[in-house]
C-alpha positions as CSV (number, residue, x, y, z in Angstrom):
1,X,-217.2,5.3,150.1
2,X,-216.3,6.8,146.9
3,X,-214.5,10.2,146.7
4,X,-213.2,12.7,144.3
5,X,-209.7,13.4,145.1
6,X,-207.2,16.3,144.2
7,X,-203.3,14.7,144.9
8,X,-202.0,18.6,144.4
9,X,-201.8,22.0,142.8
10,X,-201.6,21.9,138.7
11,X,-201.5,25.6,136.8
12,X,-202.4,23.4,133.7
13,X,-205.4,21.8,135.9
14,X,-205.8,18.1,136.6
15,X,-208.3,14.9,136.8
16,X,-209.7,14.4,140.4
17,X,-209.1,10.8,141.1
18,X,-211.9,8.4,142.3
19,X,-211.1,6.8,145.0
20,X,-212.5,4.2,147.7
21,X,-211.6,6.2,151.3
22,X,-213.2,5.6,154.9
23,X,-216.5,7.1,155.7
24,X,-215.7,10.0,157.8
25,X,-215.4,9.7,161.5
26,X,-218.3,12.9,163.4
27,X,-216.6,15.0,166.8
28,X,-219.1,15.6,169.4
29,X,-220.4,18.6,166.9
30,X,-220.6,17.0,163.5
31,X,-223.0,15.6,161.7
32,X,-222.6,12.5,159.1
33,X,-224.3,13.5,156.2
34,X,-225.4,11.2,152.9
35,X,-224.6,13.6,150.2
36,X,-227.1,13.8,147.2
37,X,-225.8,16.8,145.1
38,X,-223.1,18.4,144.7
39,X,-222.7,22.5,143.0
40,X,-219.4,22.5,140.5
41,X,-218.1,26.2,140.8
42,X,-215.3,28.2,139.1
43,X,-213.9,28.0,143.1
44,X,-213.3,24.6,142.4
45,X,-210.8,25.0,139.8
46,X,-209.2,28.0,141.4
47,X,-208.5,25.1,144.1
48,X,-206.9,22.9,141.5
49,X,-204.8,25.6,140.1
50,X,-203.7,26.9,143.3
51,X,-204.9,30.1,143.1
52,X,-206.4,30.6,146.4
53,X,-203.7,28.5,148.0
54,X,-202.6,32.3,150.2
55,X,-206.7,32.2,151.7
56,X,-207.1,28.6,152.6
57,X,-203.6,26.4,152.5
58,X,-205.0,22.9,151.5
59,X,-203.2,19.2,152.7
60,X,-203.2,16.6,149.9
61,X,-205.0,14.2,149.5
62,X,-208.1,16.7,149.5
63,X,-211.4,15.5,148.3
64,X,-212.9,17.9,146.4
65,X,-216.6,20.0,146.3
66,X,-217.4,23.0,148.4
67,X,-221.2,22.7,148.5
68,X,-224.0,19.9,149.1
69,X,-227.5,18.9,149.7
70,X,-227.8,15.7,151.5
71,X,-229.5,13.7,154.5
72,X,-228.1,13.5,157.8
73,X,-227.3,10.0,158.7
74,X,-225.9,10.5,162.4
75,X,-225.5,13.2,164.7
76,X,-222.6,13.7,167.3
77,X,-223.6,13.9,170.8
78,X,-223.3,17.9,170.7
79,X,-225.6,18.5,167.8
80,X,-228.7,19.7,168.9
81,X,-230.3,21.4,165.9
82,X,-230.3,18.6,163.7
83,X,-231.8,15.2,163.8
84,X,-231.1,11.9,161.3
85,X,-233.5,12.3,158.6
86,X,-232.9,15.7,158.1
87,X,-232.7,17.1,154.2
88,X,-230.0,19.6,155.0
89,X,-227.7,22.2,152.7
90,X,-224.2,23.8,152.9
91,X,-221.3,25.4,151.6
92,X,-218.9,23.3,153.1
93,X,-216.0,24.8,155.9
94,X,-213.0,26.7,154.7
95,X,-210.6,24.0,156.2
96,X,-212.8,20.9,155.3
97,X,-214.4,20.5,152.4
98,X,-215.3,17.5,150.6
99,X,-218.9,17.8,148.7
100,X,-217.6,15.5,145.8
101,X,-218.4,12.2,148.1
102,X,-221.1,9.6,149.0
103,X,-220.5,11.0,153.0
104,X,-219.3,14.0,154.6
105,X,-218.7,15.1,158.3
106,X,-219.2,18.5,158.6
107,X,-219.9,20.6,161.5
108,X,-223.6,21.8,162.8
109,X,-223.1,25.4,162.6
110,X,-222.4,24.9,158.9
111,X,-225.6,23.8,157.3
112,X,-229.0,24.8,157.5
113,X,-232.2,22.6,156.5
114,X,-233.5,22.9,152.8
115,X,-236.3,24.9,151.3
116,X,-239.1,22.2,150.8
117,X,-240.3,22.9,147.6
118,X,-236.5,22.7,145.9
119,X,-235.4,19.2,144.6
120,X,-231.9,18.2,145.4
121,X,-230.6,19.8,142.1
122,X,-232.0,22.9,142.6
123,X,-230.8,23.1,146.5
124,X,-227.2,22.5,145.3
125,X,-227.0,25.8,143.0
126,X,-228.0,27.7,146.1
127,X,-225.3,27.5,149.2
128,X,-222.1,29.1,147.8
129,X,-224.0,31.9,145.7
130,X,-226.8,32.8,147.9
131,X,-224.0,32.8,150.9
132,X,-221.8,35.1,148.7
133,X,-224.5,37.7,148.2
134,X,-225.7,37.8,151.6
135,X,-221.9,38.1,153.0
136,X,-221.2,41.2,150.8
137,X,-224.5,42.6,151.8
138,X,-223.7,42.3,155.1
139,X,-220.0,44.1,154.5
140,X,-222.1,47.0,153.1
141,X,-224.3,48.0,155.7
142,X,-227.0,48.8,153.6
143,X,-230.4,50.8,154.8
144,X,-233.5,50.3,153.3
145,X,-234.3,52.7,149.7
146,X,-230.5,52.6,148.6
147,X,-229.1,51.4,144.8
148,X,-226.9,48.8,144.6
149,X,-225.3,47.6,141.2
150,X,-224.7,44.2,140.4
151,X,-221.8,43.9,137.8
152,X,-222.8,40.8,135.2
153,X,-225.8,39.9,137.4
154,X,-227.0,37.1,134.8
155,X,-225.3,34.7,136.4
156,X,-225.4,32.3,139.0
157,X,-224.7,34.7,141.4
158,X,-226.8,37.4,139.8
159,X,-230.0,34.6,140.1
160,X,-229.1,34.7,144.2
161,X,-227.6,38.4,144.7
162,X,-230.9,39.9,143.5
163,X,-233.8,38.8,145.3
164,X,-231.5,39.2,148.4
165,X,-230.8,42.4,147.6
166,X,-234.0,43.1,146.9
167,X,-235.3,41.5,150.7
168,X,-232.7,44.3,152.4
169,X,-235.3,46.6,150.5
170,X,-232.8,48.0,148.4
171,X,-233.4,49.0,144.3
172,X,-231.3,46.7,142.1
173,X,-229.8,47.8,138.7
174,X,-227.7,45.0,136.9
175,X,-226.0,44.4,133.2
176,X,-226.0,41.8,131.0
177,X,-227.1,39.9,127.5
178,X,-230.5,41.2,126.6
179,X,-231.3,37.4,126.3
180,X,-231.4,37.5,129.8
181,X,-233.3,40.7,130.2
182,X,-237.1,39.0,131.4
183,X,-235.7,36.3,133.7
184,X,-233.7,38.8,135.4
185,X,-236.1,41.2,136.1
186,X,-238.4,38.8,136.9
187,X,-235.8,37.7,139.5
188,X,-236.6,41.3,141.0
189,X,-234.0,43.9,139.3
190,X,-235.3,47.3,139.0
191,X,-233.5,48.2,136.1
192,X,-231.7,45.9,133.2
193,X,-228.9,47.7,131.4
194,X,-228.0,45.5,127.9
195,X,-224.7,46.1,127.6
196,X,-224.5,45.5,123.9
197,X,-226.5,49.1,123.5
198,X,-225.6,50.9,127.1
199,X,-222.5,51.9,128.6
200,X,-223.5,51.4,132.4
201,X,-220.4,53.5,133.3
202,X,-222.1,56.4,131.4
203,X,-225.6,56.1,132.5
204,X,-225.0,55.5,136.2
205,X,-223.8,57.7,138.8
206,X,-223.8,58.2,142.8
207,X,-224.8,54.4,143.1
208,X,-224.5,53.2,146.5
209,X,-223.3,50.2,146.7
210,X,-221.3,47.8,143.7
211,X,-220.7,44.2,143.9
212,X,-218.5,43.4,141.9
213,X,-219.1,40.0,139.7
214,X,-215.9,41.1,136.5
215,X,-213.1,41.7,138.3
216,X,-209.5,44.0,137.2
217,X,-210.8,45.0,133.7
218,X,-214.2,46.7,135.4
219,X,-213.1,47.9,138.8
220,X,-212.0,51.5,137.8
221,X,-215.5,51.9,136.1
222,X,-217.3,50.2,138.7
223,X,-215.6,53.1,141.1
224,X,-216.0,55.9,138.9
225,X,-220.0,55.0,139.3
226,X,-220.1,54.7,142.9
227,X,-221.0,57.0,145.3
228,X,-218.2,59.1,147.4
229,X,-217.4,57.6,150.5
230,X,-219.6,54.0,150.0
231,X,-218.4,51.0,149.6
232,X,-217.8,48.6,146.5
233,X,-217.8,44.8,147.4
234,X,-215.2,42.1,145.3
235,X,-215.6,38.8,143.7
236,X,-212.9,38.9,141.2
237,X,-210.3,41.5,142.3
238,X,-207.2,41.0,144.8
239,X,-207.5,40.4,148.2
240,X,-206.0,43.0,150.1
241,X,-205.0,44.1,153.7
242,X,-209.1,44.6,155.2
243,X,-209.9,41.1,154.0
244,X,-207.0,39.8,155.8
245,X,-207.1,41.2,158.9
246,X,-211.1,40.9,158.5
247,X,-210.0,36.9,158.4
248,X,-207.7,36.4,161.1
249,X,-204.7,35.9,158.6
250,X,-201.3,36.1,160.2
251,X,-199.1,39.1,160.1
252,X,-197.4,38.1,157.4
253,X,-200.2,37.1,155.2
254,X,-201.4,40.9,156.1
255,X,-198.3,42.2,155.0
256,X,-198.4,40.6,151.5
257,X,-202.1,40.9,150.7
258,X,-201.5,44.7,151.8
259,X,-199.2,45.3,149.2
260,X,-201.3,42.9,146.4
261,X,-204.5,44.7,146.9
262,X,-203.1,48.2,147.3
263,X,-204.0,49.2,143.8
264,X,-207.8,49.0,144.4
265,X,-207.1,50.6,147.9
266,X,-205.9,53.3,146.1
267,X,-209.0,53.4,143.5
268,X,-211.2,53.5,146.4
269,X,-209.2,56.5,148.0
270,X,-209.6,59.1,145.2
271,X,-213.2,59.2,146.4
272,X,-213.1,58.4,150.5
273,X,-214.8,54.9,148.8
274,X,-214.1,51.4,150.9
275,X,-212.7,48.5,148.6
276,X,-213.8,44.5,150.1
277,X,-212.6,41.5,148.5
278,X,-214.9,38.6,149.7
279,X,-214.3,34.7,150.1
280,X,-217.6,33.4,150.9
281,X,-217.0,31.0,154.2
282,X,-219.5,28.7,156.0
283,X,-222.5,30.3,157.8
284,X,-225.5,27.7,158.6
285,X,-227.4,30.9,160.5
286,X,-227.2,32.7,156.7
287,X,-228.7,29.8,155.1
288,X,-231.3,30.0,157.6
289,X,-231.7,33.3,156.4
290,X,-231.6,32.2,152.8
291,X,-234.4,29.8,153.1
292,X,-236.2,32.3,154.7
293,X,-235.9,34.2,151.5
294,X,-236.9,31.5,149.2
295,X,-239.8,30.7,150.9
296,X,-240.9,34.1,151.2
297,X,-239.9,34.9,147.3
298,X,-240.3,31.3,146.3
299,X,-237.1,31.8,144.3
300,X,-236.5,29.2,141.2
301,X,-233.0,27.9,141.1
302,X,-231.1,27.5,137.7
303,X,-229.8,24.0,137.1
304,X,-227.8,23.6,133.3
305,X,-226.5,20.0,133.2
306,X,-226.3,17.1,136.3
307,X,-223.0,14.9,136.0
308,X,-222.1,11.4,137.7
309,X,-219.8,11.6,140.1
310,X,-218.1,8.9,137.7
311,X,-218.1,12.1,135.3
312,X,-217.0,14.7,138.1
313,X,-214.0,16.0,135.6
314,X,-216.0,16.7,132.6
315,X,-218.6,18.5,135.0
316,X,-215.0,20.7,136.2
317,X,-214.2,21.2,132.3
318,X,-217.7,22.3,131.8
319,X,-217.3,24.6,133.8
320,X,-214.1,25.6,133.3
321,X,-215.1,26.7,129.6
322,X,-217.7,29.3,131.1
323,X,-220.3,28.6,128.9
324,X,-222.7,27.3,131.7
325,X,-226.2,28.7,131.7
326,X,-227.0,27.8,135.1
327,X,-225.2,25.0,137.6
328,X,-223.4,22.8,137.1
329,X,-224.7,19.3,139.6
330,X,-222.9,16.5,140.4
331,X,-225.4,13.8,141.6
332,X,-224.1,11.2,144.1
């Protein structure tokens, strides 16, 4: 089969290599799965550049792509939720990924069967962003009636944070380019703050909850909103000592992301706040939930351009540049 391949960590970032590799081999609790699509995320080139090399070590040679839509092809004598024929979606595991391929193996309790009425570009924009939101919402707690604020939520993580926020009954307020104003309140937001013309950090106070989409630059701002003693939820800041003993990281990965995130630890202090940096990780049992959602909400899924896998470097370029108005595909 042919398969994107990353030889090893480049600062500068790097071409995958196509290459001609085995078809994966299923355990008792895989299944074989004939991927379709592909997502392209900004996690991707983090890989590359080895800067999430602390969180998940990677072995080269690593085929690339962290999320999928495909058909299963074969089932391992374990599997018992899934059947051949099945249109199934993922974000794929931590340790194993490997979406940028004709054929994956990846384990049952990592993929969840599609929403019908999405084609195979549209399910692919879905697994690491939807899975993302629904992970920091479940970090928060939250009850029914409270405010949560979505930093930047015009993106492809705003299109999925808000109408799950928004099924936990909670009132959304998010910021962006007026441009984006209509399709993001008719996504479900509550409140649309233009950031050209409003300083959210002066017109919001005692929020909740903040998930936090900007990172360093916004964090002190994003605190100084929040409500004393709640909780603000990380895309783009440092991990720090919760996440990695939250993660199972050995002591001395706990030691080191102790003293890296201890800056934001000490933000959320001031105020009894709690600080969470989160690294979305497979969960087929949240997808379920997701498609739930969708079908409920019938949710419309953003797709910007759809690359070859030929073309799977210019698709990580695009992407790279940030000037993506929805997600990037890569079609199989």
């Amino acid at each position: 089969m042919k398969a994107a391949i990353l030889n090893g960590y480049n600062k500068s970032g790097c071409d995958l290599a196509l290459k001609d590799i085995p078809i994966p081999e299923i355990s008792s609790q895989e299944v074989l799965v004939k991927i379709h699509t592909a997502g392209v995320n900004p996690l991707d080139n983090m890989i590359i550049h080895g800067e999430v090399k602390m969180i998940v070590p990677y072995k080269f040679p690593l085929v690339m792509g962290n999320e999928f839509v495909g058909t299963v092809e074969k089932v391992g004598a374990g599997v018992s939720r899934f059947s051949v024929g099945d249109r199934v979606y993922g974000r794929m595991p931590l340790d194993k990924i490997g979406a940028f391929a004709e054929y994956a193996a990846i384990h049952q309790t990592a993929i969840a069967k599609v929403p019908a009425y999405l084609s195979d570009e549209e399910t692919a924009c879905v697994p690491l962003t939807a899975l993302t939101a629904l992970q920091a919402l479940e970090l928060m707690k939250p009850k029914a009636g409270e405010t949560i604020f979505i930093s930047g939520g015009t993106g492809s993580l705003g299109a999925m944070a808000i109408p799950v926020a928004k099924s936990c009954g909670l009132t959304v307020i998010t910021n962006g380019s007026a441009a984006n104003k209509d399709r993001v309140l008719a996504l479900g937001a509550d409140r649309f703050i233009d950031y050209k013309t409003e300083d959210y950090a002066e017109s919001l106070s005692d929020v909740d909850y903040v998930l936090d989409t900007l990172g360093d630059r916004e964090l002190p701002r994003e605190f100084g909103i929040l409500k004393k003693g709640d909780k603000l939820v990380s895309l783009r800041g440092m991990p720090n000592g919760e996440f990695a003993v939250r993660t199972g990281m050995p002591a001395f990965k706990r030691i080191l992301l102790k003293v890296a995130g201890r800056k934001y630890d000490q933000m959320a202090a001031k105020k009894n706040q709690k600080y969470y940096f989160i690294f979305v990780h497979e969960d087929g049992k949240g997808l379920e939930r997701i498609s739930e959602i969708f079908a409920e909400r019938h949710i419309e899924a953003s797709v910007d351009e759809v690359f070859t896998l030929d073309d799977v470097n210019k698709a990580l370029q695009k992407v790279a540049a940030g000037k993506s108005k929805g997600k990037t595909i890569i079609k199989i």
